[in-house]
TORSE-159874 format. One record per residue: residue in three letters; x, y negated, z of N, C-alpha, C in turn; residue number from 1. Coordinates in Angstrom, 3 decimals, always signed. Layout:
residues N
NODE    aa       n.c1       n.c2       n.c3      ca.c1      ca.c2      ca.c3       c.c1       c.c2       c.c3     i
NODE   ala          X          Y          Z          X          Y          Z          X          Y          Z   NUM
...
//
This chain:
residues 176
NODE    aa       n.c1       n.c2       n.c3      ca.c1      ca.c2      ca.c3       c.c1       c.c2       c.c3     i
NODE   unk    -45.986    -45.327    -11.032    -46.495    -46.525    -11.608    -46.375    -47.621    -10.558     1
NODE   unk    -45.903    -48.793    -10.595    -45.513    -49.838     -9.834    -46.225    -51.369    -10.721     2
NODE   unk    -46.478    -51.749     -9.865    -46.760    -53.296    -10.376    -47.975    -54.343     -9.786     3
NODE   unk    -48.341    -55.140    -10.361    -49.257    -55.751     -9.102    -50.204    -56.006     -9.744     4
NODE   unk    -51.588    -56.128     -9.142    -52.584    -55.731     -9.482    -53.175    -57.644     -9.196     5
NODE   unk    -53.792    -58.230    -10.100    -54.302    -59.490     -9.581    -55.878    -59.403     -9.729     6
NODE   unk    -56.293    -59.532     -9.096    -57.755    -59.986     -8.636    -58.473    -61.573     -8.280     7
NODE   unk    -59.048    -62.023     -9.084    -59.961    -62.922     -8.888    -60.908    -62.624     -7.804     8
NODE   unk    -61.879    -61.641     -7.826    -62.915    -61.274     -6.954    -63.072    -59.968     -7.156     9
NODE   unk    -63.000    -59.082     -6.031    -62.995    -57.928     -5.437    -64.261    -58.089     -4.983    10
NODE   unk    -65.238    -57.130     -5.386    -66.155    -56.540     -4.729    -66.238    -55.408     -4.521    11
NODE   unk    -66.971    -54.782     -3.301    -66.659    -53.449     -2.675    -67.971    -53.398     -1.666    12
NODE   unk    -68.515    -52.070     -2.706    -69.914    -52.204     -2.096    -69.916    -50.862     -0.740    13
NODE   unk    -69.117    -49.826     -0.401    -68.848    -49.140     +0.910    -67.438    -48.939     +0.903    14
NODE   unk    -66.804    -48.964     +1.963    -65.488    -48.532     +2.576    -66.034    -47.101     +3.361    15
NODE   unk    -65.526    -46.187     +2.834    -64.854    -45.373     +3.517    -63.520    -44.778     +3.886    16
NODE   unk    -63.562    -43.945     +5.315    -62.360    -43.118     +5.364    -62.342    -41.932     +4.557    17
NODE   unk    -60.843    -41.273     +4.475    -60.724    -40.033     +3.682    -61.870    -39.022     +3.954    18
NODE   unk    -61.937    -38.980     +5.119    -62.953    -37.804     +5.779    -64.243    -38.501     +5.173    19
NODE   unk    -64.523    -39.124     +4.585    -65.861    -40.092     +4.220    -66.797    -40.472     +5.625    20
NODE   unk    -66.279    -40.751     +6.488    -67.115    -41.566     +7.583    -66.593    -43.116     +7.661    21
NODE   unk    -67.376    -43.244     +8.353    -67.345    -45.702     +8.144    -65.952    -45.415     +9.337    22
NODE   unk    -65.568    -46.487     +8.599    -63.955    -46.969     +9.466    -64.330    -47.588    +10.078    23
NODE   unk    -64.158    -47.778    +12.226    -64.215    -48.405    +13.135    -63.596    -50.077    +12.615    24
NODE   unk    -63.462    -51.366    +14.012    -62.801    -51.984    +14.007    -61.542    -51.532    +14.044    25
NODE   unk    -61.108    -50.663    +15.245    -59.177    -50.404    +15.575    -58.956    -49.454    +13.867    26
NODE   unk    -60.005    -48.896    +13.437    -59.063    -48.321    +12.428    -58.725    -49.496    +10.959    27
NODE   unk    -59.630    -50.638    +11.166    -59.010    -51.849    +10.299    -57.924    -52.937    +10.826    28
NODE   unk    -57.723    -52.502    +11.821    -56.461    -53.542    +12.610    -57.360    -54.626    +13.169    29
NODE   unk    -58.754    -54.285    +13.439    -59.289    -55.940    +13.885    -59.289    -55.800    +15.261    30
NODE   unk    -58.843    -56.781    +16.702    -58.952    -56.257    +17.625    -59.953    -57.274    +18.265    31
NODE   unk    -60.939    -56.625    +18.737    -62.345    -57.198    +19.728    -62.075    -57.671    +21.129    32
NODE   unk    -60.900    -57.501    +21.671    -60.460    -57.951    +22.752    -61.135    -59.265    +23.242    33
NODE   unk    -61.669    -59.125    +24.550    -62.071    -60.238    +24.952    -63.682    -61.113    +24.430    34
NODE   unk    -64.088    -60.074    +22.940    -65.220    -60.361    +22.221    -67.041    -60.137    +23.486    35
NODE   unk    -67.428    -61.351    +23.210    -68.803    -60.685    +24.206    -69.864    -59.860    +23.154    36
NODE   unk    -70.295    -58.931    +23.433    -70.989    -57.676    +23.212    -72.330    -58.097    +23.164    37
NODE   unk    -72.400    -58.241    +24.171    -74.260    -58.640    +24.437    -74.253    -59.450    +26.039    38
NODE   unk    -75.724    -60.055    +25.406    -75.786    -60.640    +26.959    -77.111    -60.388    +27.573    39
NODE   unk    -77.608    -60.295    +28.641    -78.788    -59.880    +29.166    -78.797    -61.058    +30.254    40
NODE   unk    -80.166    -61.367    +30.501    -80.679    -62.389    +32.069    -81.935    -62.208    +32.513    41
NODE   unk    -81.716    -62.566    +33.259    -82.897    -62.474    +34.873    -82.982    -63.981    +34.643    42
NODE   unk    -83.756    -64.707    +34.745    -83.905    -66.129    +34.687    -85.397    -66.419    +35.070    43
NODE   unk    -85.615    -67.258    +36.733    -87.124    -67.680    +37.123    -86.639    -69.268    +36.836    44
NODE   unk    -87.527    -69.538    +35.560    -87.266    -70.835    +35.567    -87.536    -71.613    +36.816    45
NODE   unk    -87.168    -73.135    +36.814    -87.542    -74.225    +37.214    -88.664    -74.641    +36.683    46
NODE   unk    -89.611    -76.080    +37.887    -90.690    -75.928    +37.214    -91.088    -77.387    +37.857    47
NODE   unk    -91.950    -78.380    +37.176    -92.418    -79.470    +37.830    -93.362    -79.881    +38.329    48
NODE   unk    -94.219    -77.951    +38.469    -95.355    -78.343    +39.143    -95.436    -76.803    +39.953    49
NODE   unk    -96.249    -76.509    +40.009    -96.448    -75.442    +41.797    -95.656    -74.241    +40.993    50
NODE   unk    -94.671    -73.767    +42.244    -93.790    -72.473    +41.389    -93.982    -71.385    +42.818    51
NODE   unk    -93.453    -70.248    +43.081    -93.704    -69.382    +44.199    -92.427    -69.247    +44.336    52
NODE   unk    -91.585    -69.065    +45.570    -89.926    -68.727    +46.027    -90.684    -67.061    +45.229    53
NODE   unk    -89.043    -66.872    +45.581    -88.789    -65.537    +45.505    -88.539    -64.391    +46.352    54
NODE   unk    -88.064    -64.855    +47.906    -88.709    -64.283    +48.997    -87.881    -65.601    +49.831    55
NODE   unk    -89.182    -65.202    +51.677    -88.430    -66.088    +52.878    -87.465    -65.118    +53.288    56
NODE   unk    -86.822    -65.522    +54.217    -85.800    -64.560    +55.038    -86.311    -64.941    +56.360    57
NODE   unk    -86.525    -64.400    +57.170    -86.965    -64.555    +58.476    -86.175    -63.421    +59.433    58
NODE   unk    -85.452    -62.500    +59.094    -84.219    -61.666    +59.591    -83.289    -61.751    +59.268    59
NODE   unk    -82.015    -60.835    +59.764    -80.867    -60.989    +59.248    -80.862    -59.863    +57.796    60
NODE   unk    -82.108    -58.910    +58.250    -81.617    -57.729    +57.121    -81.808    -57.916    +56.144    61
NODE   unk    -80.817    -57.777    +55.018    -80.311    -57.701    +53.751    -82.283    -57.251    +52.995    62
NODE   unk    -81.911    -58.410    +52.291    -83.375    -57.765    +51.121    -82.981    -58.034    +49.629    63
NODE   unk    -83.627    -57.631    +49.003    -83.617    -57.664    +47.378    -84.257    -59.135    +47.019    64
NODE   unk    -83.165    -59.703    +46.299    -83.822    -61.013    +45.883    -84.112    -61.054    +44.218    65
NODE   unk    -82.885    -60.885    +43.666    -83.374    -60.745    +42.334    -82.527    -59.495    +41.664    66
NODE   unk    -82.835    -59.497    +40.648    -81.886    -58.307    +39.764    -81.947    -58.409    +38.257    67
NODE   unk    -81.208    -57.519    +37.393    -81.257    -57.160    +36.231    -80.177    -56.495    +35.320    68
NODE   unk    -80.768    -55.547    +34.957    -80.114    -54.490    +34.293    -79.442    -55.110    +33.092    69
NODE   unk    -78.336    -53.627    +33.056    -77.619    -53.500    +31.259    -77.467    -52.400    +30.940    70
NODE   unk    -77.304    -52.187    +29.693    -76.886    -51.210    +28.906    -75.808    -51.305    +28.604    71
NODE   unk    -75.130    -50.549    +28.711    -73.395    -50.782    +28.095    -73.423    -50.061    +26.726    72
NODE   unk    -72.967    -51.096    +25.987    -72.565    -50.495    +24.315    -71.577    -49.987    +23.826    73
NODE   unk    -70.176    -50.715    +24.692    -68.929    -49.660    +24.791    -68.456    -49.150    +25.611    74
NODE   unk    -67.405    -48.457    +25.217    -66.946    -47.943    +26.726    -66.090    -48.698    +27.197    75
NODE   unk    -65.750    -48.482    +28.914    -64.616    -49.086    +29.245    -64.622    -50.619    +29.256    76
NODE   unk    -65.846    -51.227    +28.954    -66.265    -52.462    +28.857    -66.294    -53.336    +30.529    77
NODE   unk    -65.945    -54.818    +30.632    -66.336    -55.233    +31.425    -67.473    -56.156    +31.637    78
NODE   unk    -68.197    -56.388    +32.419    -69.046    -57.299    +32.562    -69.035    -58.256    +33.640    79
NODE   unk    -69.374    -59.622    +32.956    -69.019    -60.622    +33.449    -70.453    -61.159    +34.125    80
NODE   unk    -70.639    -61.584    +35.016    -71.577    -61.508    +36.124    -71.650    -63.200    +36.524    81
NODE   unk    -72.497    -63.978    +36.401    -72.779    -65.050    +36.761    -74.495    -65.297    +38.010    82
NODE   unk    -74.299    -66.097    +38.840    -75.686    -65.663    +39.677    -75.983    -67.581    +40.253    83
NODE   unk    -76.853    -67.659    +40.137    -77.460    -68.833    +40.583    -78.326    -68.925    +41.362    84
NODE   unk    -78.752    -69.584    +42.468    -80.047    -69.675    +43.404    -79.953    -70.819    +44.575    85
NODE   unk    -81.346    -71.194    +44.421    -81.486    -72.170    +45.861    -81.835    -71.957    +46.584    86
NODE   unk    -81.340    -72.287    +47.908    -82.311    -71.593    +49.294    -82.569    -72.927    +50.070    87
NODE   unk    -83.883    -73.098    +50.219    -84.146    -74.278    +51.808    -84.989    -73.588    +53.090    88
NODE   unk    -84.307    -74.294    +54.131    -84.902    -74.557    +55.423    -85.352    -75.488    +55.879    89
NODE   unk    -86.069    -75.653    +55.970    -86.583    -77.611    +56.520    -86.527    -77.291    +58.153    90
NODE   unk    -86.713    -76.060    +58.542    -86.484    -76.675    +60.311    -85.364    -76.506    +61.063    91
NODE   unk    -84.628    -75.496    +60.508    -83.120    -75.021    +61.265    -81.760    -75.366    +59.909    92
NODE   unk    -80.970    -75.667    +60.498    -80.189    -75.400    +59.632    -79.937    -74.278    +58.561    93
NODE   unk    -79.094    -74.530    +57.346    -79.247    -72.986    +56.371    -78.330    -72.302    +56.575    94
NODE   unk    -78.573    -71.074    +57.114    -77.610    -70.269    +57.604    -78.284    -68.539    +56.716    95
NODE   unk    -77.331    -68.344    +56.059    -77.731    -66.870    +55.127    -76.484    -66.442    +54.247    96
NODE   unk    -76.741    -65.081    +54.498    -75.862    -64.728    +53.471    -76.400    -63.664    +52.170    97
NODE   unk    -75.219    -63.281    +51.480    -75.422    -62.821    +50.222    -74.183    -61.258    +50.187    98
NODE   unk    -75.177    -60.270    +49.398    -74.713    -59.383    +49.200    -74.492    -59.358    +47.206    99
NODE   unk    -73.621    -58.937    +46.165    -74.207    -58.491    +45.101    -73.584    -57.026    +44.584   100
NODE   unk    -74.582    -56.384    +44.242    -74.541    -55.106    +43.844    -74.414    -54.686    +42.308   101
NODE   unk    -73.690    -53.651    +41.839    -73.710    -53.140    +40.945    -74.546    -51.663    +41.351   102
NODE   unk    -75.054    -51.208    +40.755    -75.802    -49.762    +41.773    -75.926    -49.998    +42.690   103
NODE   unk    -75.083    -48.797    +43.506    -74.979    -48.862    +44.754    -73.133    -49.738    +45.225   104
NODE   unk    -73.034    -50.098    +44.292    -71.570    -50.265    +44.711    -71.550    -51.999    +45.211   105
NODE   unk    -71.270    -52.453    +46.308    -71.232    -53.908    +46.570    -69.952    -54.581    +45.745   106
NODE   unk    -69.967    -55.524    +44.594    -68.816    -55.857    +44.031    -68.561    -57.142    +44.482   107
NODE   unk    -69.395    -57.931    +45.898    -69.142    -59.234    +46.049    -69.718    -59.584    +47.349   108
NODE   unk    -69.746    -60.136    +48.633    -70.288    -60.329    +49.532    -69.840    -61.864    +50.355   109
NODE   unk    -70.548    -62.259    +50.824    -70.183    -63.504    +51.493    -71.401    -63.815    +52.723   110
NODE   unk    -70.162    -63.885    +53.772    -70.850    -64.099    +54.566    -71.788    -65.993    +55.125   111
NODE   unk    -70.810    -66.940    +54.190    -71.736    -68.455    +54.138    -72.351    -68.516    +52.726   112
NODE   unk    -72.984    -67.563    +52.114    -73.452    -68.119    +51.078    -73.827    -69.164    +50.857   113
NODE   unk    -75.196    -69.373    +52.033    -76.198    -70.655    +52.139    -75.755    -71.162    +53.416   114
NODE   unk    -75.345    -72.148    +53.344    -75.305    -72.869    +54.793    -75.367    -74.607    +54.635   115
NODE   unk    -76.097    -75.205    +55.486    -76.387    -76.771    +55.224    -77.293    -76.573    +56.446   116
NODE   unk    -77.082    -78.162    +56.478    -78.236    -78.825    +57.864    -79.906    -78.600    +57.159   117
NODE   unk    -80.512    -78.965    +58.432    -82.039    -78.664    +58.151    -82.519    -79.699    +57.076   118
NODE   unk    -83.461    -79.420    +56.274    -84.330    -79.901    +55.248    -83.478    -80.238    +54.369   119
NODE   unk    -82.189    -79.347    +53.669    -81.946    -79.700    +52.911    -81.758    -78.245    +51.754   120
NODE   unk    -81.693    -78.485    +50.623    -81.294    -76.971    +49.878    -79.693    -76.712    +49.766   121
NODE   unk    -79.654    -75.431    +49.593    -78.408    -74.878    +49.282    -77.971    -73.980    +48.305   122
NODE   unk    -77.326    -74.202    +47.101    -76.871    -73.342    +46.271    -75.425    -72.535    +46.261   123
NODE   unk    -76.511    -71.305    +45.802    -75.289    -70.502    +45.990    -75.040    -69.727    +44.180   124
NODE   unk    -73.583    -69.752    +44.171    -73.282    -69.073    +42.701    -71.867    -68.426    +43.038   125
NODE   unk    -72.050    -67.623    +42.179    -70.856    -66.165    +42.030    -70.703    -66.028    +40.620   126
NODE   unk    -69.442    -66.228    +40.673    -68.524    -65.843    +38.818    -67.454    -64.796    +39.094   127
NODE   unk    -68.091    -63.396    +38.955    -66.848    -62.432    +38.550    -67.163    -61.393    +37.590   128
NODE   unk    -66.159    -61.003    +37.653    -65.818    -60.000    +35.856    -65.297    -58.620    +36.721   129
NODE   unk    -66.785    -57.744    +36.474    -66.676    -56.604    +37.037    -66.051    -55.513    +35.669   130
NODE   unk    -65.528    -54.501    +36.663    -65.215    -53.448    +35.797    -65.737    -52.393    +36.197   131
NODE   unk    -66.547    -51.827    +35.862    -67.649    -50.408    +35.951    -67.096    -49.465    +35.742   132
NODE   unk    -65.800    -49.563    +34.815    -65.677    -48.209    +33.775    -66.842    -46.973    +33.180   133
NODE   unk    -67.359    -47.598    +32.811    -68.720    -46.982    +32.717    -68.731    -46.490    +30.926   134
NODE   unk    -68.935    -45.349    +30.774    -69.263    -44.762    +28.999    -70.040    -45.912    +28.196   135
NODE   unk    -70.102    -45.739    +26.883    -71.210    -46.266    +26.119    -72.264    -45.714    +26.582   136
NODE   unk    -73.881    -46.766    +26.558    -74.727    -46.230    +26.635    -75.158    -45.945    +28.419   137
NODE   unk    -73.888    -46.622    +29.879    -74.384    -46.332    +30.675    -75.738    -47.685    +30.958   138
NODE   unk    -76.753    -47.246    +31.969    -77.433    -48.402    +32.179    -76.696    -48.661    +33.840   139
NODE   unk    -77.009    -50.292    +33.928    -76.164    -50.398    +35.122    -77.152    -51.552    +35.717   140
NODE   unk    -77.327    -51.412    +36.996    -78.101    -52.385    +37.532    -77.286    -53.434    +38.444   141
NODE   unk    -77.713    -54.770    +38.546    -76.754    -55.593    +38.953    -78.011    -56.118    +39.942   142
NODE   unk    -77.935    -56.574    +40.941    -78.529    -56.860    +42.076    -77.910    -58.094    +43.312   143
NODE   unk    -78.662    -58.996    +43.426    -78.250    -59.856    +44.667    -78.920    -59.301    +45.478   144
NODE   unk    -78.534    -59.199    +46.907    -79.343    -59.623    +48.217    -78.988    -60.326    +49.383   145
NODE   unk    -80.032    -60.787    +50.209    -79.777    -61.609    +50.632    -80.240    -61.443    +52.138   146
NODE   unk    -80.165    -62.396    +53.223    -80.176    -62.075    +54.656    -79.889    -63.245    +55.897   147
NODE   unk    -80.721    -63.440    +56.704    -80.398    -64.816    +56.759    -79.331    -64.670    +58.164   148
NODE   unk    -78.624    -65.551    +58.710    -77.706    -65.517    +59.712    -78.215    -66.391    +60.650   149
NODE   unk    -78.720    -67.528    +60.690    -79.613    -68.683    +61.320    -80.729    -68.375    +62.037   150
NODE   unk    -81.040    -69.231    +62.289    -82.589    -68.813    +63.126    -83.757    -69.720    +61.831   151
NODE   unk    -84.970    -69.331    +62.201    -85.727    -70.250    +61.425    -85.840    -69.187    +59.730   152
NODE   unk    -86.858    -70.069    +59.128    -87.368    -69.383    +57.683    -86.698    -69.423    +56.862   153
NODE   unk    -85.614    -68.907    +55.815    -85.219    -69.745    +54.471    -85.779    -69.069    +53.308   154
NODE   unk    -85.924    -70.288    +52.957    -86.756    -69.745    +51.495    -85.908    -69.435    +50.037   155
NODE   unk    -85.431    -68.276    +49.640    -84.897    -68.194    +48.901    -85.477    -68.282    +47.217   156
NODE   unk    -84.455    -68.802    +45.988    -85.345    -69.338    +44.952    -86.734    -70.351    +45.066   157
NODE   unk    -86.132    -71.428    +45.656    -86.742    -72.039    +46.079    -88.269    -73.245    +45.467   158
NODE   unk    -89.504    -72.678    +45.655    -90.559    -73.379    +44.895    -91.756    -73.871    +46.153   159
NODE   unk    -92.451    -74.274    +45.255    -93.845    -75.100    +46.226    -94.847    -75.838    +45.470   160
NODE   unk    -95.672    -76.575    +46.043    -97.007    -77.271    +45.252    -95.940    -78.189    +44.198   161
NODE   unk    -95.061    -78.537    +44.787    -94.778    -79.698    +43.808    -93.471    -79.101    +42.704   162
NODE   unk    -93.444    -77.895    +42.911    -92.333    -77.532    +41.478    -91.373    -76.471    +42.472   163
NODE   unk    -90.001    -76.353    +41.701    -89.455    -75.412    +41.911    -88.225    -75.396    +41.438   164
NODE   unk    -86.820    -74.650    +42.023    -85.675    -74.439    +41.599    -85.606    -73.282    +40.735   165
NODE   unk    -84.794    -73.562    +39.812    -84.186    -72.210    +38.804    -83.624    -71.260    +39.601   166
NODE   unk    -83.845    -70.193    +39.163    -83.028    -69.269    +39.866    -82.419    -67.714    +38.342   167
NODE   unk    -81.390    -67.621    +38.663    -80.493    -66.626    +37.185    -79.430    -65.728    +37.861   168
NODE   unk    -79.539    -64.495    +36.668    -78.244    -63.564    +36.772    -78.397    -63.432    +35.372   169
NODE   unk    -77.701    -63.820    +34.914    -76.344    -63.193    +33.498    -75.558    -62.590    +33.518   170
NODE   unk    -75.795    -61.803    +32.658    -74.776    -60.422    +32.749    -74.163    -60.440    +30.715   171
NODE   unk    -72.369    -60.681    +30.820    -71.636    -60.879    +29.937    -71.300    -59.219    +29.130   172
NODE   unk    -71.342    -58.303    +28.650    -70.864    -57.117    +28.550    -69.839    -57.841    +27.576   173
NODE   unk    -68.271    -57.528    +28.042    -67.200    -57.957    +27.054    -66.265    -56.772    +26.705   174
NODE   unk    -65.757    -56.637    +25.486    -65.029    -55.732    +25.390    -63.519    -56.082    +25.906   175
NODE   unk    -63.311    -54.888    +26.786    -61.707    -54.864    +27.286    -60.281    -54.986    +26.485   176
//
């Protein structure tokens, strides 16, 4: 039997496959490439009246400044990693650096993160698109830290009586 079938309006209340299970995207030809998944953030707002930093640095050794987790929904997924923060010194120049972590794995490091003359702030931001290779369903922790190189206090995520800087990590989960 041959011939063509015309339709005004098709409705179709389940699709299934032969095997009767739900047909994926790749098994409809749709491709998600490049699609964002989900997004997760760490975000200490800004503020225009008394806010608390998020830590001083008064050594060189590496500390935990901020963080925040994901869940991965697919596999083989990448995540796209954005990080924001202010740091001041009012008596020495800004001298600090920055570590950022996936687990245990360092996916980014710099040794001038923060650097500027005294009493002034310094922002520091990082844009990269990590690849974990990680299953559906892994959880993955994403982590800055930080460490100062200078002499003198810096105050990282920077707040006080009179307000305060934003400080963020966004985390993109995109499909590959």
């Amino acid at each position: 039997m041959s011939g063509i079938i015309q339709a005004t309006n098709l409705q179709v209340t389940n699709v299934k496959k032969l095997d009767g299970s739900a047909p994926t995207l790749n098994d409809l030809s749709i491709d998600q490439s490049g699609s964002v998944v989900q997004v997760q953030q760490y975000h200490r707002p800004g503020a225009l009246s008394s806010t608390s930093y998020l830590n001083a640095l008064d050594s060189s050794t590496f500390v935990d400044t901020m963080s925040k987790t994901i869940t991965t929904k697919i596999a083989n997924s990448k995540i796209l990693v954005k990080v924001l923060i202010v740091a001041y010194n009012g008596a020495e120049s800004i001298r600090a650096k920055a570590r950022f972590y996936r687990d245990s794995t360092i996916i980014d490091s710099d040794s001038y993160a923060f650097y500027g003359s005294s009493s002034t702030m310094s922002t520091y931001s990082l844009n990269v698109l990590d690849s974990p290779s990680a299953n559906a369903g892994t959880t993955l922790t994403y982590k800055l830290q930080t460490g100062r190189t200078g002499s003198g206090t810096i105050i990282m995520g920077y707040g006080d009586s009179s307000g305060g800087a934003h400080a963020s990590i966004t985390l993109m989960e995109i499909v590959a």
